[in-house]
C-alpha positions in Angstrom: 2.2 -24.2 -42.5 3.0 -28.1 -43.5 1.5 -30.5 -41.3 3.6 -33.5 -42.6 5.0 -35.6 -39.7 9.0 -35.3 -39.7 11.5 -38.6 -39.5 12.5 -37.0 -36.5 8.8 -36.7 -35.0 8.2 -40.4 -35.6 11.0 -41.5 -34.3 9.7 -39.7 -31.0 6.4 -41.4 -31.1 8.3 -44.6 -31.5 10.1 -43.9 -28.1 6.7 -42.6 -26.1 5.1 -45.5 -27.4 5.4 -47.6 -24.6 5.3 -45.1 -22.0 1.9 -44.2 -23.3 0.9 -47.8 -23.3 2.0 -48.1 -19.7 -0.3 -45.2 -18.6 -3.8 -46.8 -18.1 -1.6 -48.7 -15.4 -1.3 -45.6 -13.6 -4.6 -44.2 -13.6 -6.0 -40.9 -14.0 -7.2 -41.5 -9.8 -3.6 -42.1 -9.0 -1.5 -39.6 -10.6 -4.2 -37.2 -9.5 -3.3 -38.0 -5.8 0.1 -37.9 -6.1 -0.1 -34.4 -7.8 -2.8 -33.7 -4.7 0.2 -34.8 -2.2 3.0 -32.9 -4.0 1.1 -29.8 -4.1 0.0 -30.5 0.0 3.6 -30.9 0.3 5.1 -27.8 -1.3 1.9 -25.8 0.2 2.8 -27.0 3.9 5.8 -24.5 5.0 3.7 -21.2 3.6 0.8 -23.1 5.1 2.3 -23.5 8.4 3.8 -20.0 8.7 0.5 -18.7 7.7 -1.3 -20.1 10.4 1.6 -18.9 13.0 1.7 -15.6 11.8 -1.1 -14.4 10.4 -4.2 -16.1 11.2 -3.7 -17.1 14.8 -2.7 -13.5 16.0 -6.0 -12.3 13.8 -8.0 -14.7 15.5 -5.8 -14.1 19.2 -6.6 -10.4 18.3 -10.4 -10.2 17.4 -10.7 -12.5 20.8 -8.5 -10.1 23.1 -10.6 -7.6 22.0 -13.7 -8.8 23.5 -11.2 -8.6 27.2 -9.4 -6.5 29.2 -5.9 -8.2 28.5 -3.4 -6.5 30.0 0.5 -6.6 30.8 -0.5 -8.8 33.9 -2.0 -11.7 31.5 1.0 -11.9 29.4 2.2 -15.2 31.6 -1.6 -16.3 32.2 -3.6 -15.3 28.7 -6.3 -17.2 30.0 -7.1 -15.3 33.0 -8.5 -12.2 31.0 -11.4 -11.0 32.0 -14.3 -10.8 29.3 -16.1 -7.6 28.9 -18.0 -7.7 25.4 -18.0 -4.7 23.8 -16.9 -2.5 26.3 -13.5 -1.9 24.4 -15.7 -1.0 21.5 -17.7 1.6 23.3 -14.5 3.4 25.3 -13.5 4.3 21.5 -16.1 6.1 20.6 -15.6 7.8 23.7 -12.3 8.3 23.7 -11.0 12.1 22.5 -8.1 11.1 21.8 -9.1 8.2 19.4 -11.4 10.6 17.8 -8.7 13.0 17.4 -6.3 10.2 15.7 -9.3 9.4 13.6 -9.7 12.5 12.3 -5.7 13.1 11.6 -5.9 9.9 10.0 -8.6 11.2 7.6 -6.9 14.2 7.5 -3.7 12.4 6.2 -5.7 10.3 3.5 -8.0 12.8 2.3 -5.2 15.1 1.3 -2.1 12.6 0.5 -4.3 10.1 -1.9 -5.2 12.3 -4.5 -1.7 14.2 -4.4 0.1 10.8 -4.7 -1.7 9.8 -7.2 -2.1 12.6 -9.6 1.8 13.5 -9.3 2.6 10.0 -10.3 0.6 9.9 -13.1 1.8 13.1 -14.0 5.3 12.3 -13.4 4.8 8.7 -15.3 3.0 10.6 -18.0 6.3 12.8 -18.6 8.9 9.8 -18.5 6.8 7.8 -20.8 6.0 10.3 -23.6 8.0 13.7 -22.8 11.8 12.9 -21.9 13.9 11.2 -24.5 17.2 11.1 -22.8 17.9 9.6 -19.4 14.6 8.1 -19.0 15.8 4.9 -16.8 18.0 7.5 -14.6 14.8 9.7 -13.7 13.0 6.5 -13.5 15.4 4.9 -10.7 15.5 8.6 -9.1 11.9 8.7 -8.6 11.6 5.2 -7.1 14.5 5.2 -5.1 12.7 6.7 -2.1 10.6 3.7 -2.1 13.4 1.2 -1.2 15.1 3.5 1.0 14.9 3.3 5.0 12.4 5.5 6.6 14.4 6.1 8.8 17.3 7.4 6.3 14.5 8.9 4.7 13.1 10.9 8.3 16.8 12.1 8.8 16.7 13.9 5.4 13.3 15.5 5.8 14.3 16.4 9.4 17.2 18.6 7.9 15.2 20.2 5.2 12.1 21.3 7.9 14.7 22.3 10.6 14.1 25.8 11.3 17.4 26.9 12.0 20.2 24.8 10.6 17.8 23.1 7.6 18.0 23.4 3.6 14.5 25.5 3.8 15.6 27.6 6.4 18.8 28.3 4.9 17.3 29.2 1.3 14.7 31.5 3.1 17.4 33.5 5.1 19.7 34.0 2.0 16.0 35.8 0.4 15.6 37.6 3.6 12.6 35.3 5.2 12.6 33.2 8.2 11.5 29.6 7.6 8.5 28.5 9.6 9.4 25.6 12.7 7.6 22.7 10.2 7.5 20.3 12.7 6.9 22.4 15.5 3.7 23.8 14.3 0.2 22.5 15.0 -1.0 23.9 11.5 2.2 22.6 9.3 3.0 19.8 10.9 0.8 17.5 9.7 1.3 18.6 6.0 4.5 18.2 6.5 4.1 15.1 6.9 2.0 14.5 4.0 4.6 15.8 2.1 7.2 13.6 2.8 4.9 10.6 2.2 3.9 11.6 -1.1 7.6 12.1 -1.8 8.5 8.8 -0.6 5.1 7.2 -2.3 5.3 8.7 -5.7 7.7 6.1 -7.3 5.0 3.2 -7.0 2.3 5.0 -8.5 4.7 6.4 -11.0 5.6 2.3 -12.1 2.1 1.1 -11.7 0.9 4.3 -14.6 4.3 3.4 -16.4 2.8 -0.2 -17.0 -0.5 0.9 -17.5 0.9 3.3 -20.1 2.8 1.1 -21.7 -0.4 -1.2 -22.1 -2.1 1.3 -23.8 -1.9 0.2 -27.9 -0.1 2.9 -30.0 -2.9 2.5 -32.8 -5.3 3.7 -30.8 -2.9 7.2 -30.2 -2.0 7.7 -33.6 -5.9 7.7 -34.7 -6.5 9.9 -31.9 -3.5 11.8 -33.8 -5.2 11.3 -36.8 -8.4 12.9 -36.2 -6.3 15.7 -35.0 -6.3 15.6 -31.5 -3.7 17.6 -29.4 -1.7 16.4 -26.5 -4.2 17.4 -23.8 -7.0 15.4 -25.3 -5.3 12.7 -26.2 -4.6 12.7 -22.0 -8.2 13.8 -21.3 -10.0 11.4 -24.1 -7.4 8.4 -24.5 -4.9 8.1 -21.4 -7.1 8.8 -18.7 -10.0 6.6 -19.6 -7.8 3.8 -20.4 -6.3 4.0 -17.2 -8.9 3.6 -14.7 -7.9 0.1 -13.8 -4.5 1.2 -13.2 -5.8 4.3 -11.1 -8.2 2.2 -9.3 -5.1 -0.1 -8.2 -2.8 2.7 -7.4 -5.7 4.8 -5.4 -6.8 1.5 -3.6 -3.1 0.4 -2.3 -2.3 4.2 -1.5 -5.1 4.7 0.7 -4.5 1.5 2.6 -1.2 2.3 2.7 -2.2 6.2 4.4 -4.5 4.6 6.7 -2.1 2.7 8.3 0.1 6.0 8.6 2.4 5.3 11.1 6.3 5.8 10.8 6.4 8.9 9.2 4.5 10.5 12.5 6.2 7.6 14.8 10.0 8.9 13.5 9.3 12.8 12.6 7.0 13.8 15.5 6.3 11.4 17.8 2.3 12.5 17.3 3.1 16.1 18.6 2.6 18.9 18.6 -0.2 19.0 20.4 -1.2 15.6 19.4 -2.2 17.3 15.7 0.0 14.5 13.8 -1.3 11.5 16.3 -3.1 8.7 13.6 -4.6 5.7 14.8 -1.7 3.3 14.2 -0.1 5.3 16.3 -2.4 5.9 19.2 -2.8 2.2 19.1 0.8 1.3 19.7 1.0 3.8 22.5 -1.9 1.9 24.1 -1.0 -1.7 23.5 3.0 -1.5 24.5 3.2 1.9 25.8 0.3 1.3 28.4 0.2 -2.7 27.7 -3.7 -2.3 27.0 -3.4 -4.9 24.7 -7.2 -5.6 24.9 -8.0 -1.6 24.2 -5.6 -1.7 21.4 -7.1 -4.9 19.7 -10.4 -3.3 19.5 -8.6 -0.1 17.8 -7.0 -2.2 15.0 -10.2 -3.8 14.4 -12.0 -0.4 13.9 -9.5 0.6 11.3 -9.6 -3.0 10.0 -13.4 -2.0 9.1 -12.8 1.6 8.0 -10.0 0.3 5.3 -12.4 -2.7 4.1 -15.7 0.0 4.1 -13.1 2.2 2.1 -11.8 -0.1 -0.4 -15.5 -1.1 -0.8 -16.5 1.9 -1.6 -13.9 3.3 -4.5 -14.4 -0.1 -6.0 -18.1 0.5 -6.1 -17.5 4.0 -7.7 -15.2 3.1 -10.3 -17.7 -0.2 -11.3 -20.3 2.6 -11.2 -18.5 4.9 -13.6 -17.5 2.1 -16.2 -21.4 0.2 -16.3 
């Protein structure tokens, strides 16, 4: 490539000429704090609405949690009575906490994994196995995502209704009768599960698209080469070179499922039995059901610790599994 300097190119440096001449004027100290004030400036309104809504109700939180706020120190915050850790304590003894704990569990244990290996699977197809309509099954998929959960609950409540829904309908016509879905302590919950994998699946399936798409093709068409077949070209090449993808999608999926709450909050309402209850739940019955706001503030700083001991942990596992 030429390097010779162009008519054009020194008729530019002719007319920056003086500008550059005029810069030691306006010092490097000088710009530098007006680009300081411009950036304070165009930081302030996220700045300010940060502080309003985030960090002063996590910091009005952690300290209501510490009281016995209740509905009678909405007017007069200040009159709370401190109790320490009492709030703390009452959890642990609390069966019905426990309970939501453990449905909370219940709900992650089982919904991570099946969320994320059907999107991979499903991003796997679209990327390698379907030709045709690719961007249509790719919008299909997703769609659930942007829809309204409670559009989304409606649907679901037709296809579990026992006698008037799609599943009870299509069991009849075989001679069966469908199970009450939402009715039962046993299906209720994976019930539940289902529908959040269904609505969940379309952002793992976009995060594995990417990370698909990442992958070079020269490193597939050796593996071709050498006479590798489809499945170890998933189990040798895809797979491997997807772990950062997979530890994203895992991570954001189980925070996501440990906040469980509207699919239990719309479809069930916790019951039957409280075997659907999660924590998010429990907790907004107790803070503006029962307006034990300072029993409810200790709650959402117990999950606040099991999601960060969580996301701790997977990230330790995959760091272990790629050193």
């Amino acid at each position: 490539m030429s390097t010779t300097t162009t008519p054009a190119a020194k008729t530019a440096g002719k007319r920056n000429g003086p500008a550059q001449r005029r810069a030691p004027a306006d010092g490097p100290p000088r710009r530098l704090g007006r680009q300081n004030a411009a950036g304070w400036l165009f930081s302030t309104p996220f700045l300010v609405l940060f502080a309003v809504f985030m960090a002063f109700p996590i910091v009005a939180t952690l300290l209501m949690s510490f009281t016995d706020f209740g509905l009678r120190n909405v007017t007069h915050p200040l009159d709370a009575e401190f109790i320490g850790l009492e709030n703390y304590t009452k959890l642990f003894e609390d069966e019905k906490f426990l309970e939501a704990l453990f449905n909370t569990a219940y709900f992650v244990v089982v919904g991570v994994p099946v969320t994320v290996l059907l999107g991979l699977l499903v991003a796997v197809l679209l990327n390698n196995g379907i030709d045709r309509a690719r961007t249509f099954f790719r919008v299909g998929f997703y769609a659930p995502v942007v829809t309204s959960i409670v559009a989304v609950a409606v649907v679901w409540r037709f296809v579990l209704d026992p006698t008037d829904g799609l599943i009870a309908g299509l069991a009849a016509e075989a001679g069966f009768t469908a199970p009450d879905f939402l009715g039962s302590e046993t299906l209720a919950m994976p019930s539940l599960i289902a529908m959040a994998v269904w609505r969940n699946l379309g952002t793992v399936m976009v995060l594995f698209i990417a990370g698909l798409q990442a992958i070079p093709t020269e490193v597939r068409e050796a593996a071709r080469l050498d006479g590798a077949g489809t499945f170890q070209e998933l189990r040798r090449i895809t797979v491997p070179l997807l772990r950062p993808t997979t530890l994203y999608a895992t991570v954001i999926t189980t925070i996501g499922y440990l906040n469980v709450f509207e699919e239990p909050f719309v479809m069930t309402q916790g019951g039957p039995s409280d075997s659907t209850l999660t924590v998010s739940l429990h907790m907004y019955r107790e803070g503006f059901n029962f307006f034990h706001m300072g029993y409810a503030s200790a709650m959402a700083y117990v999950l606040f610790v099991v999601i960060m001991a969580v996301t701790v942990l997977q990230l330790r596992l995959l760091k272990d599994n790629t050193s």
